[in-house]
N, C-alpha and C positions, 0 to 999 in steps of 0.2 A: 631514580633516587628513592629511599626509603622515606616514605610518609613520616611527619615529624608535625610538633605544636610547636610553638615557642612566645612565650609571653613578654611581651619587651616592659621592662622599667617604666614607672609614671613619671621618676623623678627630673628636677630641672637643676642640672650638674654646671656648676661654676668651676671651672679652672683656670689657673695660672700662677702668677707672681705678686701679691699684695692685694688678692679678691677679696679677705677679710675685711676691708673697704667698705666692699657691697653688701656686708649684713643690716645695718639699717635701711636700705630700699627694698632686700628682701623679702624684711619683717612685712615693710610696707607693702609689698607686693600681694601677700598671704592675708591684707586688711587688717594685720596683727597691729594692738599696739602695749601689749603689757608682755614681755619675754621674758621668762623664767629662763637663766642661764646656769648650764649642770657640767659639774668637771668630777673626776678625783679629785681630795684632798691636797696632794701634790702639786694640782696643775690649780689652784685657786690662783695663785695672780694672774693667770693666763684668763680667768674667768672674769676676774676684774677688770684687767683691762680689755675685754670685753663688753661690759656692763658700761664701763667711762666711754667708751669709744659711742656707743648707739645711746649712750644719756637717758631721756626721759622715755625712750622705747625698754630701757632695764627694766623689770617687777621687781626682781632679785637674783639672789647667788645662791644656788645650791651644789655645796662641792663634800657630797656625800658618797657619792658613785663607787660602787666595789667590784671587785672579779665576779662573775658571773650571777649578777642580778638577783641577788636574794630580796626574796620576797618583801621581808620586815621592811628593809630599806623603801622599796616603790612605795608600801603602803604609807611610809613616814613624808617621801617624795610627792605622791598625790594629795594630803593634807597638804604640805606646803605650798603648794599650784594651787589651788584652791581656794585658802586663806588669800593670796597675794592677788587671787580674780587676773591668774595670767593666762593669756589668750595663744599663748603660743611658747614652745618650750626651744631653746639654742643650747646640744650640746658640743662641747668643744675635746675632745680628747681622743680616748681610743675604744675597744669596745665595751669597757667599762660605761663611759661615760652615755655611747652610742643606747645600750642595752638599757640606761634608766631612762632616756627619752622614749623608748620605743616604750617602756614598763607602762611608763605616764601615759603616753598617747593610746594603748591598748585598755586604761582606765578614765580616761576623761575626752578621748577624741582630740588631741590638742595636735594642731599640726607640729612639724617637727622641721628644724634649720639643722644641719650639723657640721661642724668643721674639723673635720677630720686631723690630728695631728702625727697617727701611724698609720701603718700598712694593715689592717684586723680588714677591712674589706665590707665588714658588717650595714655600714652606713646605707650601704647600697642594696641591702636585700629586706624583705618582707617576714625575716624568719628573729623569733625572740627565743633567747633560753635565760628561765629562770630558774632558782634553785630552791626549796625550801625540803625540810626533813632530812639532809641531805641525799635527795636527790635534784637531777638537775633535766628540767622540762623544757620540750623546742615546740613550739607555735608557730607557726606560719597565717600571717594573717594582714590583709591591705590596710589595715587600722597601724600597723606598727612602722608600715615604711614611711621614711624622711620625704617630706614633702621636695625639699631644697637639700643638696649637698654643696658646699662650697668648698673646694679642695685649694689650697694656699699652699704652693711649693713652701712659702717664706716658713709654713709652722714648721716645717720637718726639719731643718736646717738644724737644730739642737739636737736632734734624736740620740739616743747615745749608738756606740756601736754593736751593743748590747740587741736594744730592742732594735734598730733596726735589720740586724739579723733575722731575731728570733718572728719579730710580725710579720717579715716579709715571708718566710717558710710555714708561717699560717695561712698568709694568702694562697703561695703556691698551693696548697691541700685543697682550696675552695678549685683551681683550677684541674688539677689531678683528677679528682671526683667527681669534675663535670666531665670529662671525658670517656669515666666510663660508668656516668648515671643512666639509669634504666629508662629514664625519660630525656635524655641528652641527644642534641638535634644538632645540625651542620650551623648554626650561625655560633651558641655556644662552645662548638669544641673549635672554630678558628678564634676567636676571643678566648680561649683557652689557651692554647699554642703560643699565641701571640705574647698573654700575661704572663707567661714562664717563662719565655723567649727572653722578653724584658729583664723579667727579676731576675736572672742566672746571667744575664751582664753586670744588671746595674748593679745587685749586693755587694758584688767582691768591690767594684769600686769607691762605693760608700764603705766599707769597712776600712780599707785603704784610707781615703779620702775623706773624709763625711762631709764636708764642703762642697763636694761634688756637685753644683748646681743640675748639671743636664742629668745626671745619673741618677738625683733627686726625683726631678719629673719625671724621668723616665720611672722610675719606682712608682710614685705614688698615682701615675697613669693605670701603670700593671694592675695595684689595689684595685682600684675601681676597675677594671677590667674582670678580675678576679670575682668581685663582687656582686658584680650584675652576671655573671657564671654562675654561683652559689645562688643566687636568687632566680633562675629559670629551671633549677633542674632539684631533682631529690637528692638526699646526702646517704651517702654510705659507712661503711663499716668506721673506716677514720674516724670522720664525725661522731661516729656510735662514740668510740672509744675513747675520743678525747672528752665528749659530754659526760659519759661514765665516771671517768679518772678526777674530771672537777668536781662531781657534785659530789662524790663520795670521801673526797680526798683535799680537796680544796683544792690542788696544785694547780700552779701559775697556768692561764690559757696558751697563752703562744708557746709558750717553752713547751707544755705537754702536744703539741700540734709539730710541732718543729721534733723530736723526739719518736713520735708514735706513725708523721708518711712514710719514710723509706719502708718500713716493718708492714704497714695497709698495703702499698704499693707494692710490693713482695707476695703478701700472702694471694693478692690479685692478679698475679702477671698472668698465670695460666688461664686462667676463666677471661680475662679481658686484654689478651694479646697486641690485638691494633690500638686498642688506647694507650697502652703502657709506651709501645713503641713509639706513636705520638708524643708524648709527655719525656720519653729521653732524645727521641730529634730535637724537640726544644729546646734540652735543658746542654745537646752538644754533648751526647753520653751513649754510651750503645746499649744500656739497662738503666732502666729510670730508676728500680728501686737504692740500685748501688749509689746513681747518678744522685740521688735528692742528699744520701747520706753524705756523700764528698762533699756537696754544696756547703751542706750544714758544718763540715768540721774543716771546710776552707772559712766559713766567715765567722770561725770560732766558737761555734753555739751549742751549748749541751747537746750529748745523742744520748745517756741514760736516763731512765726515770730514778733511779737508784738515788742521781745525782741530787734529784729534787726533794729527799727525805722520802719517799715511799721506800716501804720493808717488801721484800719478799713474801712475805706471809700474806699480803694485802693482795695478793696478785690470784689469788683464786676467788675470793671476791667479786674481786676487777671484773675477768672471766665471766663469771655466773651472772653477773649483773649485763653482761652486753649483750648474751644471748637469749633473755628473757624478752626483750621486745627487739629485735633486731631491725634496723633499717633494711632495706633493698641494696642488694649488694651483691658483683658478681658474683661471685662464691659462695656458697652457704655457708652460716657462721656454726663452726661444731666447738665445742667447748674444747680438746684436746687443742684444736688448731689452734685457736684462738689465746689457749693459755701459754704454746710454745712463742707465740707471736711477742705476748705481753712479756715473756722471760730476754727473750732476744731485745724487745724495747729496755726493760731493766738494766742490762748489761752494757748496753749499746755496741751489740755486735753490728759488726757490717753486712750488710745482704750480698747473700751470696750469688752468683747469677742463676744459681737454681732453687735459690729461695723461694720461690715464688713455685715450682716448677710440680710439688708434690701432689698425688692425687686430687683432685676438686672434693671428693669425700671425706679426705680426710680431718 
């Protein structure tokens, strides 16, 4: 067997049906007792009654939380912790909400509780990306991971069919790119398998169904499987290029993730053959890049960036901006390649089975 590392998760993961329950013993768990609770804007009564539920363990409500963690926001965030002398931070949402607890805890050491209410996967890894100048910066760092994850089937149960589409095909990307990360080891890529496996059942039934109890857990299982994948291994080119596309452009996270794998997963087939093929056994597909793109326009989810208001004109940009600092990725990132990639994402062509197939140089 090839020699391999692999770092396992510190976190202590709650799952089931009505765990939400168990965030006031949590808190207590962690000697916490003043918790700063962080949502979106949107999800505030979901923060509230979180705050009413654990009572006099509340500091406060902060439901300021934005797409990809701009700066201004944390530093307004870390005044607020502060002022409120809260000893520990609860956020509830998705990776919005996930990214300003990790902000906070990477500026004041504040442990962290999260309760996850999508599939973003983030909750579970040690990796922060924040935005300012518009550009958009990823940290990896043990100060930022959630001490406590609590996963509540019950939150997901509203999700629309919308995001739970489009989060879930964010997750798959964390999985995909563990498979063929340059530091990716045999316990990662079967917790890889296994979270694609999952999600390419359970999404089509959720989008059918959203009711779906078993389909539900079985999802949001996947996430954190996903999760704890993305947080043992480096990230690649995708990653590059979705953190590119947000910081520069502000578009929606999951949708630009949902949008931009089949097109990574393509431009990678050749340079990383056995993980690709891995990744479409999963997915019940004989090319994974083709296999991710059906996924995505089975559970009805944007495949163009077009779709999301980026112009063409932006798309050389895009380009120049990814291969200025490039992740580790099988392929080496050339600008040609990488701009026909980003036109193909535009359009939302389908991958073709020899998308993937064109010289490694080119």
């Amino acid at each position: 067997m090839t020699p391999f590392v692999y770092t396992a998760p510190a976190a202590r993961v709650v799952f089931g049906s009505g765990t939400r329950a168990t965030l006031a013993d949590e808190i207590r768990m962690l000697s916490c007792r003043r918790a700063l609770i962080l949502s979106t804007p949107p999800q505030r009564g979901a923060a509230d009654q979180l705050a009413a539920d654990i009572g006099e363990l509340a500091a406060g409500v902060l439901s300021e939380a934005t797409m990809h963690t701009p700066i201004d926001v944390t530093e307004r965030a870390v005044a607020r912790a502060r002022a409120l002398a809260a000893d520990c931070v609860v956020a509830i949402g998705g990776g919005s909400s996930v990214g300003l607890g990790k902000a906070i805890a990477l500026n004041t050491d504040l442990p962290q509780i999260v309760l996850p209410t999508t599939y973003a996967g983030s909750e579970a890894t040690s990796i922060l990306g924040q935005t300012a100048d518009g550009e958009k910066r990823t940290l990896r760092s043990p100060k930022v991971q959630p001490e406590v994850i609590i996963y509540d089937v019950d939150l997901t149960l509203t999700l629309s069919t919308h995001q739970t589409a489009v989060s879930g095909m964010n997750a798959i990307a964390h999985a995909v790119e563990a498979l063929y990360a340059q530091d990716g080891n045999p316990v990662t890529s079967v917790l890889a398998e296994e979270a694609i496996r999952r999600f390419a059942s359970s999404l089509p039934k959720l989008v059918a169904s959203p009711s779906d109890f078993e389909a539900r857990s079985d999802a949001l299982y996947a996430a954190w499987l996903c999760g704890t994948c993305l947080n043992a291994v480096s990230m690649g080119l995708h990653h590059k290029l979705c953190h590119t596309l947000g910081g520069l452009f502000d578009l929606p996270h999951a949708e630009t993730h949902t949008m931009i794998l089949p097109h990574a997963a393509a431009y990678n087939a050749a340079a990383a053959p056995e993980a690709l093929r891995r990744a479409a056994g999963a997915l019940g597909t004989e090319d994974a890049a083709a296999g991710l793109f059906d996924l995505a326009t089975r559970l009805g989810a944007p495949t163009s960036l077009s779709s999301l208001g980026l112009k063409r004109d932006d798309l050389d940009r895009a380009a120049r901006a990814a291969v200025q600092t490039p992740y580790p990725n099988p392929r080496p990132l050339a600008l040609p390649a990488i701009r026909e990639l980003l036109d193909n994402a535009f359009e939302g062509v389908r991958p073709g089975s020899d998308a993937g197939r064109e010289t490694l140089d080119a």
